[in-house]
C-alpha positions as CSV (number, residue, x, y, z in Angstrom):
1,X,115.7,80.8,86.7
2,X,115.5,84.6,86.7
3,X,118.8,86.5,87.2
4,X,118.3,89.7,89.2
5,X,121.0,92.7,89.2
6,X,120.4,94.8,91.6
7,X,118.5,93.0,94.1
8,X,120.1,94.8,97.4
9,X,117.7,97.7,96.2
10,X,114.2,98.8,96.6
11,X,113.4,97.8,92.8
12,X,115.2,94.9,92.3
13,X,114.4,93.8,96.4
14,X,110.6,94.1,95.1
15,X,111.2,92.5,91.9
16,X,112.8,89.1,93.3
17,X,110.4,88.9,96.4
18,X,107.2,89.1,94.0
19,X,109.1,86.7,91.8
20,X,109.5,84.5,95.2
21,X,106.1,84.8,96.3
22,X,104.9,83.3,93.0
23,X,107.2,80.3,93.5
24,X,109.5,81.2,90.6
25,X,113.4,80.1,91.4
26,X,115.6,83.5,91.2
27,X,119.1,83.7,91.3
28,X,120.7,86.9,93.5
29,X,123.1,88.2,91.6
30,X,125.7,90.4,94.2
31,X,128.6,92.0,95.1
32,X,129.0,92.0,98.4
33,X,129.6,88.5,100.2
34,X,127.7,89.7,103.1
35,X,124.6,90.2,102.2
36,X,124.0,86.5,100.6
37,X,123.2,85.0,103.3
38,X,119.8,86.9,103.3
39,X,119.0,85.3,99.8
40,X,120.3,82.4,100.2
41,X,117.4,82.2,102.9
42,X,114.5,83.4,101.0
43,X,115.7,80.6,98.8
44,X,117.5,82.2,96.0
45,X,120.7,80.9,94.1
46,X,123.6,83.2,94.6
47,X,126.2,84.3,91.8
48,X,128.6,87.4,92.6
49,X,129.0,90.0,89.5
50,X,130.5,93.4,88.8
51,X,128.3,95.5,86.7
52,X,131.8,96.6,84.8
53,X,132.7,92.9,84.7
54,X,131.8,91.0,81.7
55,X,132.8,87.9,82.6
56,X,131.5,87.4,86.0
57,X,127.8,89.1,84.5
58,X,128.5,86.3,82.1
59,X,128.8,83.6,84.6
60,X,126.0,85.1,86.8
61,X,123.4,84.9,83.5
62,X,124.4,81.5,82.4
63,X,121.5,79.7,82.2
64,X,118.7,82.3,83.3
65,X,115.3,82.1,81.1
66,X,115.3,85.6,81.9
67,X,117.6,88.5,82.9
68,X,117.0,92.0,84.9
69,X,119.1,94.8,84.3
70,X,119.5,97.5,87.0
71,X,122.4,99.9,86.3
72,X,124.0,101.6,88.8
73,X,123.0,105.4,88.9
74,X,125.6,107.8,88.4
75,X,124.3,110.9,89.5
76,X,128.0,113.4,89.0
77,X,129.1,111.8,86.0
78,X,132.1,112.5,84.5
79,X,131.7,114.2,81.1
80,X,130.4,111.7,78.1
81,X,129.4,109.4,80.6
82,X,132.5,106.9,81.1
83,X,131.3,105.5,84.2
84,X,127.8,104.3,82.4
85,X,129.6,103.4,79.5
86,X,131.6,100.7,81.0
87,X,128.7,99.2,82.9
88,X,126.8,99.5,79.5
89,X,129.5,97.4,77.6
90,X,130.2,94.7,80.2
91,X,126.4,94.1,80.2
92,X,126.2,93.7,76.0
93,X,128.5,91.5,76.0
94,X,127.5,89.7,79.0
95,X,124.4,89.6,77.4
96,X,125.5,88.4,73.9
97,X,127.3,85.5,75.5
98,X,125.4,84.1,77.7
99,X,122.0,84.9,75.5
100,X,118.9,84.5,78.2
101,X,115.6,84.0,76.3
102,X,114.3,87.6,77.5
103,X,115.9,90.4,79.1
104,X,114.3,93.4,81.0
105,X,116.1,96.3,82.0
106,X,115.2,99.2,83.9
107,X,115.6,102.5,82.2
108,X,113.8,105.7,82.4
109,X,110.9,108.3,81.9
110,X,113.4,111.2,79.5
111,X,115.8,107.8,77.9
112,X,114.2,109.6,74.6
113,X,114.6,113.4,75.5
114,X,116.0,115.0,72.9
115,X,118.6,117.3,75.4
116,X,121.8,115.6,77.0
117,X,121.3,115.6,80.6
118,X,121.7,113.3,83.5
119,X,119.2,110.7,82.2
120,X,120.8,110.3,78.8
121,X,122.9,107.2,80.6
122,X,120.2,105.6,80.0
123,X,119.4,106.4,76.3
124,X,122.9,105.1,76.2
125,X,122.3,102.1,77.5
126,X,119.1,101.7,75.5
127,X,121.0,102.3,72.7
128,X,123.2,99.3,73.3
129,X,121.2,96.9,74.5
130,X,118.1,97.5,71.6
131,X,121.0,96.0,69.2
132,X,122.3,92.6,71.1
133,X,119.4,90.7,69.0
134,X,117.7,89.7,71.6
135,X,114.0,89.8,73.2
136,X,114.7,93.1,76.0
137,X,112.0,95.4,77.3
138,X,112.8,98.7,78.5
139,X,111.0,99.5,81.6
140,X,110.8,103.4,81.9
141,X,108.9,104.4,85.0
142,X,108.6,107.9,86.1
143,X,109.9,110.2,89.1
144,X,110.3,107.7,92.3
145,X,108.3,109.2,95.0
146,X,110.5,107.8,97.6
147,X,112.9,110.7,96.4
148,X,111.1,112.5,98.6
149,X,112.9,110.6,101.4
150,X,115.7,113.7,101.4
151,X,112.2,115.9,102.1
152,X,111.6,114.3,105.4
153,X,113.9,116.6,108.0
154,X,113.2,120.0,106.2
155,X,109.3,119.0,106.2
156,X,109.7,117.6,109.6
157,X,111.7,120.1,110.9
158,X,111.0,123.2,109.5
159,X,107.5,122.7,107.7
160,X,109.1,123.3,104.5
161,X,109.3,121.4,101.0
162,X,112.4,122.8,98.9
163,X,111.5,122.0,95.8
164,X,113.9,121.6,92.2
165,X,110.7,120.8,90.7
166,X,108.8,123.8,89.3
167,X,106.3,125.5,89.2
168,X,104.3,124.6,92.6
169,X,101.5,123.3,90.7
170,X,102.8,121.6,88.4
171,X,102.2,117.7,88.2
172,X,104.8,115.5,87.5
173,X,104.8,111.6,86.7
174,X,105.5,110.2,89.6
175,X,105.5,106.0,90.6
176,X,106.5,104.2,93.5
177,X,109.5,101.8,93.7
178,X,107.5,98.6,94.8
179,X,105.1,99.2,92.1
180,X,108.0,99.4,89.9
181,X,109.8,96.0,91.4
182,X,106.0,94.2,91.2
183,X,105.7,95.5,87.1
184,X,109.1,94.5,86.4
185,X,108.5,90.7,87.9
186,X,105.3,90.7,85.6
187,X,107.3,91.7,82.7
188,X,109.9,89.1,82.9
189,X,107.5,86.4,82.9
190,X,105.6,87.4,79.8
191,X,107.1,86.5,76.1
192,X,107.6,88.8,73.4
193,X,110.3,89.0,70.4
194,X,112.1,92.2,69.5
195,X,112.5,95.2,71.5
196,X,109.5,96.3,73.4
197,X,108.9,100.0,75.8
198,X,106.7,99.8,78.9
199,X,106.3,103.2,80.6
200,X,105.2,103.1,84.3
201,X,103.6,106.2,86.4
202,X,101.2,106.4,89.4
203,X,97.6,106.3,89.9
204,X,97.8,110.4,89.7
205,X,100.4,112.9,88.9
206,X,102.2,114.5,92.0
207,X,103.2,118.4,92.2
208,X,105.0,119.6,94.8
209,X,101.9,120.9,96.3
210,X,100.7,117.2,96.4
211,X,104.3,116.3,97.9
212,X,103.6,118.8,100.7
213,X,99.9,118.2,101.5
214,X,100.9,114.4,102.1
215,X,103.9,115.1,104.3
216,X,101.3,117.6,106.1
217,X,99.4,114.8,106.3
218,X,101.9,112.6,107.7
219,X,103.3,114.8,109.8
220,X,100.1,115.9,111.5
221,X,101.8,119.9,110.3
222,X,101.9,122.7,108.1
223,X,104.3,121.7,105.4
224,X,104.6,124.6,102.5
225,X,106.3,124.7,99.4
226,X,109.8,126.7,99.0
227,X,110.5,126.9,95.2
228,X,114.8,126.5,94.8
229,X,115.6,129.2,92.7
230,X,117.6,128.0,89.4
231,X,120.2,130.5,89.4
232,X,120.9,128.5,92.8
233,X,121.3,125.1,92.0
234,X,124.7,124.7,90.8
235,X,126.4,126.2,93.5
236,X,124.1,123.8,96.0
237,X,125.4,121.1,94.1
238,X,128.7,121.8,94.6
239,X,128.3,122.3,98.1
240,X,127.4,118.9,98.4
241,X,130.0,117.5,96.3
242,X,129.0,117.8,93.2
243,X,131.8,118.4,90.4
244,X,129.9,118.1,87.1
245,X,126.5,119.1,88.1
246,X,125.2,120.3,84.4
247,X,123.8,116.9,83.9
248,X,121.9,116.9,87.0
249,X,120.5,120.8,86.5
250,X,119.5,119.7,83.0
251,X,117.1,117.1,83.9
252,X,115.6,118.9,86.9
253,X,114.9,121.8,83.3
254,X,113.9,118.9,81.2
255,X,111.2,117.9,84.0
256,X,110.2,121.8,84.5
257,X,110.3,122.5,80.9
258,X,108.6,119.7,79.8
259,X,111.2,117.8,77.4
260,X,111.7,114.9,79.8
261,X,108.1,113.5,79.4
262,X,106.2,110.0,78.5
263,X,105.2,109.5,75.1
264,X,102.0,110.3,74.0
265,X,101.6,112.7,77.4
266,X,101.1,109.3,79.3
267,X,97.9,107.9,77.8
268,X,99.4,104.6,76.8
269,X,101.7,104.0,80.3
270,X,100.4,101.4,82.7
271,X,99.2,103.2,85.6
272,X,100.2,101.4,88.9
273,X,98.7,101.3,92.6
274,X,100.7,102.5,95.1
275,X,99.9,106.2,96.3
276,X,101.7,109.1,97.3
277,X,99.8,109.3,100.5
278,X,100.9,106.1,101.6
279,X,104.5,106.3,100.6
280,X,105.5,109.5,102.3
281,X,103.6,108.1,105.2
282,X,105.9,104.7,105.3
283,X,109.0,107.4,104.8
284,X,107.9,109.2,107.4
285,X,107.4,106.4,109.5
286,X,110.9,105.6,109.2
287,X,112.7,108.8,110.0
288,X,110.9,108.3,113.0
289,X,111.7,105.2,114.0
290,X,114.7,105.8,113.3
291,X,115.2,108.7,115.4
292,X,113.5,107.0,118.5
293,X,115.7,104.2,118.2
């Protein structure tokens, strides 16, 4: 049995249904009482968890061969992290007790940057979980390109790209989520001992100028590239919400500066499938179903 975390998502959704496909049993692991009923019908066991919970994670791993980790993402933290923090300790110990033969967890492309920024939840939880004695492999993929979902109505609209990522040209490591979910199912059912790093990017490296020439593409437009001036972001963030957005402005530096990078400048990550082209057409698709409908 495989216990999933996070399976209402587009990583952990991937995950389970490749995981299905090959006629492995996988056991849901929720929150919501709502949403087992879908499962439950791809044929999944159901167990009901908070993330901050150690005894219902507990309960939810007993019994699992293996065990994936999806934290939730915290993206205006409260300074030092508290939020990820708890999560991180209700999942050790959840961990310790239960002790699946393998665990996989999804972490992240920067989890070693030397800087403090919005990623470093996840060195945290790296941290934590590379000392519970137990076989875990940190799955640290790069930029999702379905981030570019919050692109679609200024492309669409206006046949502009605002881009945090800087400069134009530069190419970033970028992967989709489904390749992610798919690498993550073939990691749980391999065997290894200790504490293990997979890093996961793309067939190429996407710049915003690649963003905009597939949303161009998609959009059967002109889509150009607007660089967001630094010296602007905090305030934007706080427009939209935001009330400690130095975490969040220092990754968007460590990816323009270049401290939030793979090891070795990527040679050694496994280089997945899925390309940009076709994901910002399937996000595109979308937004327009969705506004026909």
């Amino acid at each position: 049995m495989y216990a999933i975390t996070g399976i209402t998502g587009k990583v952990g959704g991937a995950l389970a249904r490749n995981l299905l496909a090959d006629k492995l049993p996988v056991r849901a692991i929720l929150r919501d009482a709502a949403k087992a009923a879908e499962w439950r019908a791809l044929g999944c066991d159901v167990a009901f968890a908070e993330m901050d919970d150690a005894d219902s994670l507990a309960s939810a791993f007993e019994g699992a061969e293996g065990v994936f980790i999806l934290p939730p993402s915290e993206f205006d933290p409260e300074p030092g992290f508290p939020e990820a923090r708890r999560v991180i300790d209700a999942v050790s110990a959840a961990l310790v007790e239960a002790r699946p033969a393998k665990v996989v967890c999804l972490s992240t492309i920067g989890s070693d940057a030397p800087h403090e920024n919005l990623l470093t939840q996840r060195t945290l939880l790296e941290q934590a979980l590379g000392g519970i004695g137990q076989p875990v492999t940190f799955l640290r993929p790069g930029w999702f390109m379905e981030n570019a979902q919050w692109d679609v109505p200024s492309a669409r609209d206006e046949g502009v790209l605002h881009s945090f990522l800087q400069p134009a040209d530069k190419p970033f490591p970028m992967v989709a989520t489904q390749d992610v979910g798919r690498t993550a199912a073939e990691l749980l059912c391999e065997d290894w001992s200790g504490t293990r790093i997979v890093e996961l990017e793309g067939p190429a490296r996407v710049s915003p100028n690649d963003l905009a020439r597939a949303f161009a593409e998609a959009l059967d437009r002109p889509v150009r590239v607007e660089i967001v001036p630094r010296e602007n972001w905090e305030q934007i963030f706080r427009d939209q919400g935001a009330r400690n957005p130095l975490p969040r402005i220092r990754m968007l530096d460590g990816f323009n500066e270049g401290w939030i990078a793979f090891r070795d400048e990527g040679r050694s990550a496994v280089k997945s499938t899925t390309t940009l082209q076709s994901v910002i057409a399937e996000l595109v698709n979308a937004s327009q179903a969705r506004t026909a409908a």
